[in-house]
SEKE-494339 format. One line per 3 residues: number of its first residue (from 1); their letters; for each residue x, y, z of C-alpha. Coordinates in Angstrom, 1 decimal, always signed. Layout:
! residues N
NUM) A) X,Y,Z ~ ...
END
This chain:
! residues 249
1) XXX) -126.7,-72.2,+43.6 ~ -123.7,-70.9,+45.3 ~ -122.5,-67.2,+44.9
4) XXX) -119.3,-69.4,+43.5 ~ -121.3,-71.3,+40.8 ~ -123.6,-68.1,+39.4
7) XXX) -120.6,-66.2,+38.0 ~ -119.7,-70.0,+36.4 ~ -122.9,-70.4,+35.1
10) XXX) -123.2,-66.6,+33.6 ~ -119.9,-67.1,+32.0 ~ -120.6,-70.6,+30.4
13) XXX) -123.4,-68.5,+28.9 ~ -121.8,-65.5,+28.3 ~ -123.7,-63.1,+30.0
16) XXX) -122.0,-59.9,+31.2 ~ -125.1,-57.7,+31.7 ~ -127.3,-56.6,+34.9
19) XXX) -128.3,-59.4,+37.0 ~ -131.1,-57.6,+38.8 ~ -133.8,-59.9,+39.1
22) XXX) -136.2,-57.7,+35.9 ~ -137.7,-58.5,+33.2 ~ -134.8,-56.9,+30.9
25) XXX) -132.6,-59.3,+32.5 ~ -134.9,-62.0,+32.1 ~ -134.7,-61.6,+28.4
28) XXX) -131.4,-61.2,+28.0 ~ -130.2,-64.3,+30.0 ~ -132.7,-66.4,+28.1
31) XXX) -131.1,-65.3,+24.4 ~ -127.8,-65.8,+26.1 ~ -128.8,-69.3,+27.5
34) XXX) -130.0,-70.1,+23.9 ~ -127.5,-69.1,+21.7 ~ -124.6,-71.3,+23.8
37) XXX) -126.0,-74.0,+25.4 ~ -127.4,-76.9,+22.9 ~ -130.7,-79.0,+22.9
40) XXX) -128.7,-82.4,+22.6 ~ -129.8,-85.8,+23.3 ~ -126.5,-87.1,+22.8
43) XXX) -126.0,-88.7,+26.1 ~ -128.4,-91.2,+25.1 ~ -127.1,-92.5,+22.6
46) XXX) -123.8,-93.1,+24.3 ~ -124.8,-94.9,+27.4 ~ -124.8,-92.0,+29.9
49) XXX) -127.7,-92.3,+32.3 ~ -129.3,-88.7,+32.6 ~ -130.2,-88.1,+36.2
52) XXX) -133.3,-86.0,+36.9 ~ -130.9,-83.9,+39.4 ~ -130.4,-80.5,+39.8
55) XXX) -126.7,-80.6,+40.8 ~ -126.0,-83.4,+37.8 ~ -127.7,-80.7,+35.7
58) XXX) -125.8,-77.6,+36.5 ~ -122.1,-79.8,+36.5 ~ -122.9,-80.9,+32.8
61) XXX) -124.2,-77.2,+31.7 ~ -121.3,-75.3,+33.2 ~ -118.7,-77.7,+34.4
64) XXX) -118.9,-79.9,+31.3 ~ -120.0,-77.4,+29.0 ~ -122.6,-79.6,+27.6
67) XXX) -126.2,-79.2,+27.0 ~ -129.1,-81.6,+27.2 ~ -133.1,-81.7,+26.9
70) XXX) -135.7,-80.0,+28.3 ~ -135.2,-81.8,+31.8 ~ -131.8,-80.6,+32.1
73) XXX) -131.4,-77.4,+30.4 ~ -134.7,-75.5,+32.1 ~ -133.6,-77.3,+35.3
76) XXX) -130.4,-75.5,+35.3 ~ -131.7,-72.7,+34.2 ~ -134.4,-72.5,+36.9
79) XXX) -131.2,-72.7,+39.4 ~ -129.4,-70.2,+37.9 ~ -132.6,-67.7,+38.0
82) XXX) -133.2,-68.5,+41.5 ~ -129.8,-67.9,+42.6 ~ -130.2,-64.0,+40.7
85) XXX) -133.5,-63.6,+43.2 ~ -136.1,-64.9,+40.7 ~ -139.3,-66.7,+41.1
88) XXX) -139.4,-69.1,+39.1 ~ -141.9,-72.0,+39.1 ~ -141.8,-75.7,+36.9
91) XXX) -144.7,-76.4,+35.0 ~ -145.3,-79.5,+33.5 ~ -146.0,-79.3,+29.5
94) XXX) -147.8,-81.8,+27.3 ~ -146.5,-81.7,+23.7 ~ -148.6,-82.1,+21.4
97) XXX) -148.8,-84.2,+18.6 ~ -149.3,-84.5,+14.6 ~ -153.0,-85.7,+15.3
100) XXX) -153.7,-83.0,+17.5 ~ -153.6,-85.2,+20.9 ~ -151.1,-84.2,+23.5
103) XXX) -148.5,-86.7,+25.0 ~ -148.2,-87.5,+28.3 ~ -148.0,-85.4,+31.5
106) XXX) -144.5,-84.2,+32.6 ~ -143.6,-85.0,+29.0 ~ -141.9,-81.4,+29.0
109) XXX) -140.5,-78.9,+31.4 ~ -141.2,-75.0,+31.4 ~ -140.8,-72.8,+33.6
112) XXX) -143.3,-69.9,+34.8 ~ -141.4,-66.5,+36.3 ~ -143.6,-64.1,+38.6
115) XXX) -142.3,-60.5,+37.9 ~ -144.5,-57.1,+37.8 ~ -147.0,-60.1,+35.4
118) XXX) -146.5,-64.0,+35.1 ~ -144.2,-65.1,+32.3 ~ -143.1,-68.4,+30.3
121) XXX) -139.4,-68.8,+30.0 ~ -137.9,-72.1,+28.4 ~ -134.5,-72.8,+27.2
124) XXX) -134.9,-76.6,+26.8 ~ -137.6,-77.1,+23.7 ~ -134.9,-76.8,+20.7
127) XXX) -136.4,-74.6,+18.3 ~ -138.4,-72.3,+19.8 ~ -139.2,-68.6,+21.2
130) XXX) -136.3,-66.7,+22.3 ~ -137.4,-64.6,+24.3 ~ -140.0,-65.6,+27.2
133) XXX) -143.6,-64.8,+26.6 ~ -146.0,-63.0,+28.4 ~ -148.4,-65.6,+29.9
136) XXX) -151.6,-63.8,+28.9 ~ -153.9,-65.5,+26.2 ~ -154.1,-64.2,+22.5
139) XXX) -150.9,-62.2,+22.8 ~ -148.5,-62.6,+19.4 ~ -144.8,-62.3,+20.5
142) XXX) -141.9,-63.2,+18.1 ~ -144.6,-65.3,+16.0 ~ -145.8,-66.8,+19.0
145) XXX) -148.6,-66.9,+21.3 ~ -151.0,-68.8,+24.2 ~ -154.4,-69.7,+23.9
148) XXX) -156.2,-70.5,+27.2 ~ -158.7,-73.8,+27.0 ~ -160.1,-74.2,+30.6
151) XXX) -156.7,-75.2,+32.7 ~ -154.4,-75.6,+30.0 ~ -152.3,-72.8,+28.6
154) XXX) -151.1,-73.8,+24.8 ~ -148.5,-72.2,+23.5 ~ -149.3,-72.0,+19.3
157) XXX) -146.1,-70.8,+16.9 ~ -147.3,-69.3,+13.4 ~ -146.8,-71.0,+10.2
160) XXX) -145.5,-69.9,+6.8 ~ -149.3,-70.0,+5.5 ~ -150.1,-67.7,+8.2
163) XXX) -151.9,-70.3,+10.9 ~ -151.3,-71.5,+13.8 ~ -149.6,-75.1,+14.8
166) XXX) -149.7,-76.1,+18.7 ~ -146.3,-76.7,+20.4 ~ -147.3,-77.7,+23.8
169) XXX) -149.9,-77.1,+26.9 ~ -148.8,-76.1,+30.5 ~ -151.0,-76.1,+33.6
172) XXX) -150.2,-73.3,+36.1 ~ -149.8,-76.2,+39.1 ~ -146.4,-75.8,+40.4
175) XXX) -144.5,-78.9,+40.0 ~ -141.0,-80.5,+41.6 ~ -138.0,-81.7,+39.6
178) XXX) -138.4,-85.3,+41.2 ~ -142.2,-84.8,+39.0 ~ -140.6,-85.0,+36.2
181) XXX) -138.2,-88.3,+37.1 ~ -140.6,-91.0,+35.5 ~ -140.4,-89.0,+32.0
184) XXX) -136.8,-88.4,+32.2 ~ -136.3,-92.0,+32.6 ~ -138.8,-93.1,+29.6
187) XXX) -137.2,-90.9,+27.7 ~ -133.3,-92.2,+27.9 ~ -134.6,-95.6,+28.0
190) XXX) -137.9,-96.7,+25.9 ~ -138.1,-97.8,+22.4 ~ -141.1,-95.4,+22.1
193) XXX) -139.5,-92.0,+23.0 ~ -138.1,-90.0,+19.5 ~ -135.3,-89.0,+22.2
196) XXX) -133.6,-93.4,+22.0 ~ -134.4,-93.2,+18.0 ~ -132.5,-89.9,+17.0
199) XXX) -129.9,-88.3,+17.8 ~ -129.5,-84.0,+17.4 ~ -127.9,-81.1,+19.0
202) XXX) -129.2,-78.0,+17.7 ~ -128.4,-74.2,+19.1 ~ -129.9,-70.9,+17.7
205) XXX) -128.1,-68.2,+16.6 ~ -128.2,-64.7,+16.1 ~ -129.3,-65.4,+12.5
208) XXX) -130.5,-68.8,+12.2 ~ -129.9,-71.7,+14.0 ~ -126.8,-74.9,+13.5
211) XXX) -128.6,-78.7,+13.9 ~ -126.8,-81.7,+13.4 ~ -128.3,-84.4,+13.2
214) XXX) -127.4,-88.6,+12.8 ~ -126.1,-87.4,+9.4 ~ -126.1,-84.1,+7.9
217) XXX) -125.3,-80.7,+9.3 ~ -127.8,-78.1,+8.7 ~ -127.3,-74.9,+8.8
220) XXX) -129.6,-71.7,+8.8 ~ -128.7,-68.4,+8.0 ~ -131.4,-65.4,+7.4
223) XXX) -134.1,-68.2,+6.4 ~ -131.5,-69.6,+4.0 ~ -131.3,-73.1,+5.0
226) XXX) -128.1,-75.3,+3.7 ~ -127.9,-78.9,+4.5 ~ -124.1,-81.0,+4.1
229) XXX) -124.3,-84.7,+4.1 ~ -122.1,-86.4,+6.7 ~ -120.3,-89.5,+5.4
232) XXX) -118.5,-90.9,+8.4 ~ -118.4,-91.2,+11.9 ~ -115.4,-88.9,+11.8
235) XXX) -117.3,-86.4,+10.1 ~ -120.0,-86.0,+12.2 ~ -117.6,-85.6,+15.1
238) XXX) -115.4,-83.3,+13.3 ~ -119.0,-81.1,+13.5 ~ -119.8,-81.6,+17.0
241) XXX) -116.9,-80.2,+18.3 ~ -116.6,-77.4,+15.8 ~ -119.8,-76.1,+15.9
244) XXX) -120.9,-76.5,+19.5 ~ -117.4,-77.8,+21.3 ~ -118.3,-80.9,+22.6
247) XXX) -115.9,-83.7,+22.1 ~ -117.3,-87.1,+21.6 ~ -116.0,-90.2,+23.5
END
């Protein structure tokens, strides 16, 4: 990124604090990142072809004012950290599924940041961990943490009845955006892939977190979680563009 585009991209986000390359600001740009840009699949669903590109990335997150999937939003992300003098590295992340298996490789992008000790960032998984977490096994952070199983690193969030359900599992082997093309395309275009047969754009928030989904609008406030029915097309776009300010074509 250009020293044009960073103040761009910290504003979209609205960021106004140190942008030292630390571990403080590592957190904080992360929460900011979270709270304004959306996990939205939305583009999809309208025809758009979603470009595994890191320019195409960072003109729909700041130019556009848009968000996107993991692909997307940790790619601009990882182009905004490097432009502040971070390391940052992309892992490829399996997710895993109900039965325990784990879907394919490159089926998720995270990111790993080198500072004083390695770290996980990602902004691109919809509801998860605000802050990054220290990539060091069997530590709980924000009722999260990663278990190490030979190679693979999974990141585990804690359930209501106290265990532990599996998110997804990183390898450490640094990876290229033009990895991840194959997925990105499967994803925007297969039958198969949950991204072609629901659409959501979901954003956390200081207290909860606003989802709307093909037809309600849920909203979550202090683990109070209140659901409204959308009845038209109207509706739902009466939602988008009050709640995350995106106006649909």
């Amino acid at each position: 990124m250009s020293n044009v585009e960073l103040p761009a991209y910290l504003a979209r986000i609205g960021y106004r604090g140190s942008i030292k390359p630390t571990r403080e600001t590592l957190r904080e740009l992360h929460r900011a990142h979270l709270f304004t840009v959306p996990f939205e699949n939305l583009d999809i669903g309208w025809g758009r072809k979603i470009v595994c590109d890191e320019a195409s990335f960072l003109r729909k997150v700041v130019e556009e004012r848009r968000g996107g999937f993991c692909y997307e939003l940790n790619g601009a992300f990882a182009a905004l950290l490097r432009g502040l003098g971070f390391k940052v590295t992309l892992l490829s992340a399996r997710v895993a599924r109900a039965d325990g298996t784990l879907s394919q490789e490159f089926d998720h992008l995270a990111l790993r940041m080198d500072l004083d000790e390695p770290w996980l960032a990602d902004v691109g998984f919809g509801e998860s961990f605000l802050e990054p977490l220290r990539l060091q096994p069997d530590r709980e952070s924000q009722g999260y943490r990663i278990v190490q199983e030979l190679e693979r690193w999974h990141v585990e969030r804690r359930e209501p009845d106290g265990g532990w359900k599996r998110q997804y599992a990183v390898t450490l082997t640094p990876r290229t955006l033009e990895d991840f093309a194959p997925m990105c395309h499967y994803h925007q275009s297969s039958p198969d892939s949950h991204f072609t047969q629901n659409r959501v754009c979901t954003k956390a928030t200081p207290t909860g977190r606003i989802t709307l989904t093909k037809d309600k609008l849920i909203l979550t406030r202090n683990g109070v979680r209140e659901e409204k029915p959308l009845s038209s097309d109207q509706e739902w776009k009466d939602a988008l563009r009050e709640h995350f300010g995106i106006a649909a074509p």
